[in-house]
BALOBA-1460 file (C-alpha; in Angstrom, 3 decimals):
// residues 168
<rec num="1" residu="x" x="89.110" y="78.176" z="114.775"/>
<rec num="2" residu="x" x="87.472" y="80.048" z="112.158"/>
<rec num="3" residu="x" x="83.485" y="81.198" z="112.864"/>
<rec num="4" residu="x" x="81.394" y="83.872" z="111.662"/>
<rec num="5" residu="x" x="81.518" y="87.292" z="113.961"/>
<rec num="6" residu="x" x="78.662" y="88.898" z="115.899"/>
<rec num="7" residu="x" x="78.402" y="92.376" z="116.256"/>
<rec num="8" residu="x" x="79.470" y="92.119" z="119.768"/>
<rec num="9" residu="x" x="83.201" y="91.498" z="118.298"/>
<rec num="10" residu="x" x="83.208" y="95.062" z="116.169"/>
<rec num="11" residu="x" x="85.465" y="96.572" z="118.904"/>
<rec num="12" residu="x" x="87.818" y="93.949" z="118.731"/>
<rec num="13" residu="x" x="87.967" y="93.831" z="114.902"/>
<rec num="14" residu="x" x="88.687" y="97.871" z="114.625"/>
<rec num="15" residu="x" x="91.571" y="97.406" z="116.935"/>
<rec num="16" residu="x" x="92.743" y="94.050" z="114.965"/>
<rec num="17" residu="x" x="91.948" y="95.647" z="111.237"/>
<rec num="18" residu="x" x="94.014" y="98.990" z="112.191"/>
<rec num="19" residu="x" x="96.766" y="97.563" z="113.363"/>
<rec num="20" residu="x" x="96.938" y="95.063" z="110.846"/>
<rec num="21" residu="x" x="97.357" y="97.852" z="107.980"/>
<rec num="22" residu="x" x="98.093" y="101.802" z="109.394"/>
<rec num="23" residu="x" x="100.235" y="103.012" z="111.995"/>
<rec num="24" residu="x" x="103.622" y="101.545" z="114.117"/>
<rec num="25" residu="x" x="101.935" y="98.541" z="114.878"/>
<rec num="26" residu="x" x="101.290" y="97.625" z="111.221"/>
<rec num="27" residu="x" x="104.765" y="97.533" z="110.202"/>
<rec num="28" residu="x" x="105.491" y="94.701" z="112.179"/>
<rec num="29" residu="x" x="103.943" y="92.774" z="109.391"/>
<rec num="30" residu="x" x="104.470" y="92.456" z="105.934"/>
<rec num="31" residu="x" x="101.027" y="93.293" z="104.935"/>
<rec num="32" residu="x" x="101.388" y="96.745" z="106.204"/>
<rec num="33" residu="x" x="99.987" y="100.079" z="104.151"/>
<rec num="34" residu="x" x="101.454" y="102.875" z="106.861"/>
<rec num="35" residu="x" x="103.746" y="103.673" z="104.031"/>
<rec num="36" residu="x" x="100.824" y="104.701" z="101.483"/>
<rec num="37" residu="x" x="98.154" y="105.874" z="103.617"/>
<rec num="38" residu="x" x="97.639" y="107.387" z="107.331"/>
<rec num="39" residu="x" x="94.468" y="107.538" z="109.211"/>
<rec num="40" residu="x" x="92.430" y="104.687" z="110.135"/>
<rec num="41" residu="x" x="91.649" y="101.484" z="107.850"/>
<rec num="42" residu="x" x="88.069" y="101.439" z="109.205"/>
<rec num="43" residu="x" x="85.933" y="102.137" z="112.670"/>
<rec num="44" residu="x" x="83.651" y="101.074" z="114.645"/>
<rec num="45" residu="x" x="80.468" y="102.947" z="112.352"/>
<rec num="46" residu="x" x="81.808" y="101.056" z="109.321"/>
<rec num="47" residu="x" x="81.638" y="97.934" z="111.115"/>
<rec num="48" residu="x" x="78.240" y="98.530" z="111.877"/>
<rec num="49" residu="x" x="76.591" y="99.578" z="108.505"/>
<rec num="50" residu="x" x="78.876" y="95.940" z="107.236"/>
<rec num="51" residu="x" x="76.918" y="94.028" z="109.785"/>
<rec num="52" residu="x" x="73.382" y="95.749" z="108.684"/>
<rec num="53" residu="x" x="73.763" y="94.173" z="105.324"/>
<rec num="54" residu="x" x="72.443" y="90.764" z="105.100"/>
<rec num="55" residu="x" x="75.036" y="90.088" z="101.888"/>
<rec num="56" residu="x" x="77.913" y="90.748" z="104.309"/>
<rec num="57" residu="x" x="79.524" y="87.585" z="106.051"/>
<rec num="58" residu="x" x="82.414" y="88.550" z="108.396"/>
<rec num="59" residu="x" x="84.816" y="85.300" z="109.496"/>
<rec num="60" residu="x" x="87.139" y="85.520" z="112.838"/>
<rec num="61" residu="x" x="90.153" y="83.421" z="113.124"/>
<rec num="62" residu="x" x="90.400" y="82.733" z="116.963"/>
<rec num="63" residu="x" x="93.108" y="81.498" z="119.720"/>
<rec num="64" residu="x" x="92.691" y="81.397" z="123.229"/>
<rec num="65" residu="x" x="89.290" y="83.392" z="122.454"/>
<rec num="66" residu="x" x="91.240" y="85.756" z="121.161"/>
<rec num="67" residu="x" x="90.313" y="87.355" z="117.221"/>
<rec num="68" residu="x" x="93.792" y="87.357" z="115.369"/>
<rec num="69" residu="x" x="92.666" y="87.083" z="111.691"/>
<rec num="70" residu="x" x="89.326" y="88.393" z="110.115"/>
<rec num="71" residu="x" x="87.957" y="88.638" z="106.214"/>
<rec num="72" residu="x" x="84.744" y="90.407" z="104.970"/>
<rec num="73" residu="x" x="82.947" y="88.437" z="102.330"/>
<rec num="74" residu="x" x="80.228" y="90.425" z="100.435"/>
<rec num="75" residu="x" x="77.805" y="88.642" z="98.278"/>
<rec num="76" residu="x" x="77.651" y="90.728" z="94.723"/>
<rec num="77" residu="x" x="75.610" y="89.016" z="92.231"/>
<rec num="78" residu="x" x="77.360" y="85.671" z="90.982"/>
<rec num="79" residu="x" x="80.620" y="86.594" z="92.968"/>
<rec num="80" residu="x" x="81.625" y="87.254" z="96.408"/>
<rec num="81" residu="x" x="84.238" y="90.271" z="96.617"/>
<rec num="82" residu="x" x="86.430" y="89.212" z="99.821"/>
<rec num="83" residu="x" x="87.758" y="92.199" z="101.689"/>
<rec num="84" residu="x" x="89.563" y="93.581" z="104.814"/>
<rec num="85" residu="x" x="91.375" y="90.300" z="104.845"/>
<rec num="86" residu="x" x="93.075" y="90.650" z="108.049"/>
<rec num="87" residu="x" x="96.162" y="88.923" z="110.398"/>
<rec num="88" residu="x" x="97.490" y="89.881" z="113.226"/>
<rec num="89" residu="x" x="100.950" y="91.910" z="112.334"/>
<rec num="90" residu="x" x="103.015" y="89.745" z="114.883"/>
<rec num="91" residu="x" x="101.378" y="86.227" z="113.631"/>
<rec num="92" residu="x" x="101.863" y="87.531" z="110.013"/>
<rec num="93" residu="x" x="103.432" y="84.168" z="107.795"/>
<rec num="94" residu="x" x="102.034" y="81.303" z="109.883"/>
<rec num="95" residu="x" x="99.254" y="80.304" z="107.328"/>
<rec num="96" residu="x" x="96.115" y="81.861" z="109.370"/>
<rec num="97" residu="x" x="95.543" y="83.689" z="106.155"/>
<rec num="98" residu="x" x="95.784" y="80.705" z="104.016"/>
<rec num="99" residu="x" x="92.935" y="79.378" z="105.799"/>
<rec num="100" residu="x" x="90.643" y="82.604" z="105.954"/>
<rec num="101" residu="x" x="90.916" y="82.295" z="102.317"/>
<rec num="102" residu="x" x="90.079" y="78.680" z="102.153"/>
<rec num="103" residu="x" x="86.936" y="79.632" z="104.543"/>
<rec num="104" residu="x" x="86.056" y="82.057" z="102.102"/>
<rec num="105" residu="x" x="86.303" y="79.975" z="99.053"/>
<rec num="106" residu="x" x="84.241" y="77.136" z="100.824"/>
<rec num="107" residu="x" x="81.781" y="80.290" z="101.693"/>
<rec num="108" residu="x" x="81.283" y="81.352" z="98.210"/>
<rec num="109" residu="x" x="81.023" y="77.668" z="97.141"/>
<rec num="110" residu="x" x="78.261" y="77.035" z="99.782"/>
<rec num="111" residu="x" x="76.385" y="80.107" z="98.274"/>
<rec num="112" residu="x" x="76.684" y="78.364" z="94.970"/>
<rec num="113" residu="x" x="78.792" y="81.614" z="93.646"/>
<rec num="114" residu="x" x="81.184" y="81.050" z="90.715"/>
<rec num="115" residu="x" x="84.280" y="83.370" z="91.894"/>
<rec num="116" residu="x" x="85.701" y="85.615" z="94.496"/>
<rec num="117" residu="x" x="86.876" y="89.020" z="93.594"/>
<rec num="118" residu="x" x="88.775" y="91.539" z="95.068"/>
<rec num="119" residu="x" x="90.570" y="94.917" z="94.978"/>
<rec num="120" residu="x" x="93.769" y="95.577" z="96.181"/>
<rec num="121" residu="x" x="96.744" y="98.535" z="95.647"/>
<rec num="122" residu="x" x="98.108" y="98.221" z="92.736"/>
<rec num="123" residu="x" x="101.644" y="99.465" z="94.160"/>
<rec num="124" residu="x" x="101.367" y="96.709" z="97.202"/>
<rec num="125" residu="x" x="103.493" y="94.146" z="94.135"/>
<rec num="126" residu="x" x="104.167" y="91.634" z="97.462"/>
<rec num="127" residu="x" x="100.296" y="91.008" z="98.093"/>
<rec num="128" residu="x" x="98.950" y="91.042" z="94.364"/>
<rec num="129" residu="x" x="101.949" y="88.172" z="94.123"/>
<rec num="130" residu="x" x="101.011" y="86.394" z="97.107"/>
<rec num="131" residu="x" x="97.379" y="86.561" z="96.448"/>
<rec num="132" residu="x" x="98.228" y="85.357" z="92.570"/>
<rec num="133" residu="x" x="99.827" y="82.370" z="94.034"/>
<rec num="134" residu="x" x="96.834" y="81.899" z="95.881"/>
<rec num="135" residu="x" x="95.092" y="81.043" z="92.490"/>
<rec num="136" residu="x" x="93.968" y="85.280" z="91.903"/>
<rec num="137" residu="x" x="94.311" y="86.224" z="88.784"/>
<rec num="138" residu="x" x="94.792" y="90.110" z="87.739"/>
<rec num="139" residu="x" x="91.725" y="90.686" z="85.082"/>
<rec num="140" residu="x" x="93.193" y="94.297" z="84.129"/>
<rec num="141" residu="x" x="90.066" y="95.997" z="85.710"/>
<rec num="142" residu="x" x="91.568" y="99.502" z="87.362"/>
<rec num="143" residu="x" x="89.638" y="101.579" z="89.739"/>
<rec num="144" residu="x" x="91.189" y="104.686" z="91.528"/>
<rec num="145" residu="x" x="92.046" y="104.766" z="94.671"/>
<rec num="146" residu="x" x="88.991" y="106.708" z="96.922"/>
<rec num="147" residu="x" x="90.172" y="109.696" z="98.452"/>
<rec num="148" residu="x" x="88.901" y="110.742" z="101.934"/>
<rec num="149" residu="x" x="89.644" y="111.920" z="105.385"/>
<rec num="150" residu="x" x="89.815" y="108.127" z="106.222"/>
<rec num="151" residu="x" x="92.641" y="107.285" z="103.713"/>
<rec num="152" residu="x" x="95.267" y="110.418" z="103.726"/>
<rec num="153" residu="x" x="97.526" y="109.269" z="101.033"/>
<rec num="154" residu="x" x="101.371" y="110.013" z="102.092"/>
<rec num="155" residu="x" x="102.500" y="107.663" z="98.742"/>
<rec num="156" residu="x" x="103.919" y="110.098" z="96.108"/>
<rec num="157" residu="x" x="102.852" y="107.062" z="93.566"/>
<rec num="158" residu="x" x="99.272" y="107.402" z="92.411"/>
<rec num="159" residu="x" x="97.367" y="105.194" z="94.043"/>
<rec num="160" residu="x" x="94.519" y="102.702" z="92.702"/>
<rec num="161" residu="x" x="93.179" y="99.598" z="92.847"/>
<rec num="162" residu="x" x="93.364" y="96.305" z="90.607"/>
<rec num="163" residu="x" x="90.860" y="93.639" z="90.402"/>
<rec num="164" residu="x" x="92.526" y="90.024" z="91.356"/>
<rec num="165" residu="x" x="89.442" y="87.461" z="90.656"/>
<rec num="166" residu="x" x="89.549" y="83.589" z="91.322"/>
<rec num="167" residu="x" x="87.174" y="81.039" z="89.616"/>
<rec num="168" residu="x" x="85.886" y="78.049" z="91.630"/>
C-alpha cells in the first residue's frame, strides 16, 4: 500500500534509504552506490528539514506495516523533481518501484504539474536505462556531483549528475 509518511516514520526511512544505496547491505540490490560513494545517503536531520517544507511530499510503500519502498517528491515550479526513490535491497525487481513511480506521476498530475524531473549519476548506466524505459528522457542538463563529508567519493570516475525528465 502506498500512503504519504509522517514524521513519526523518519527513523524507519534513514535505516530503509541507507541500506538501500551505501554500505554491505546495499549491494544486495541492484540499485546499490557503495561502489561510488561511502558514508551515509541521508539522516535523520535531513529527514527533518524535508518534512519542514510544505513542497515536499514523501510516499511509503508498506507490507505487514512494514516501510520497504519510499520516494521524495518536491514541488519546483511547473515540475516535481522525484528523489531518494527507494526499495528495499532484498525486494529489489518485484515492481514496488514501478508503482512508487506511478504514485508519483499521479502526484504531480493531481498538482496539475506538467513533468517530473530528476537527477541521477551519470556513471549508474543500469538506472538512467531503467528509468528511460520508464518514459525519462536524458535532456543533456549536467550538474556535478556535490562533494561533502556525507558523500566520500571512492569512484576514480568523476562523478555528476544528469537530468532524466518525463512529460505527462
Amino acid at each position: 500500500m502506498i500512503t504519504k509518511t509522517s514524521i513519526e516514520d523518519i527513523p524507519a526511512l534513514v535505516i530503509l534509504i541507507n541500506s538501500a544505496y551505501r554500505g554491505e547491505t546495499s549491494k544486495k540490490g541492484w540499485t546499490t552506490e557503495a561502489h561510488l560513494l561511502e558514508g551515509k545517503r541521508t539522516n535523520e536531520e535531513e529527514l527533518t528539514e524535508i518534512f519542514s517544507d510544505p513542497k515536499n511530499t514523501f510516499l511509503k510503500f508498506t507490507e505487514n506495516e512494514k516501510i520497504i519502498g519510499s520516494v521524495l517528491l518536491s514541488e519546483k515550479e511547473n515540475q516535481l523533481y522525484l528523489g531518494m526513490l527507494t526499495v528495499s535491497p532484498e525486494l529489489q525487481n518485484g515492481g514496488i518501484g514501478k508503482k512508487l513511480l506511478a504514485a508519483a506521476e499521479n502526484h504531480a498530475k493531481s498538482l496539475g504539474l506538467s513533468s517530473i524531473i530528476m537527477t541521477v549519476i551519470s556513471v549508474r548506466e543500469e538506472l538512467v536505462a531503467w528509468y528511460k524505459r520508464h518514459g525519462y528522457a536524458d535532456t543533456g542538463k549536467r550538474e556535478a556531483f556535490p562533494q561533502s563529508e556525507i558523500h566520500v567519493t571512492v569512484s576514480d570516475e568523476p562523478l555528476e549528475f544528469i537530468y532524466l525528465e518525463k512529460k505527462l
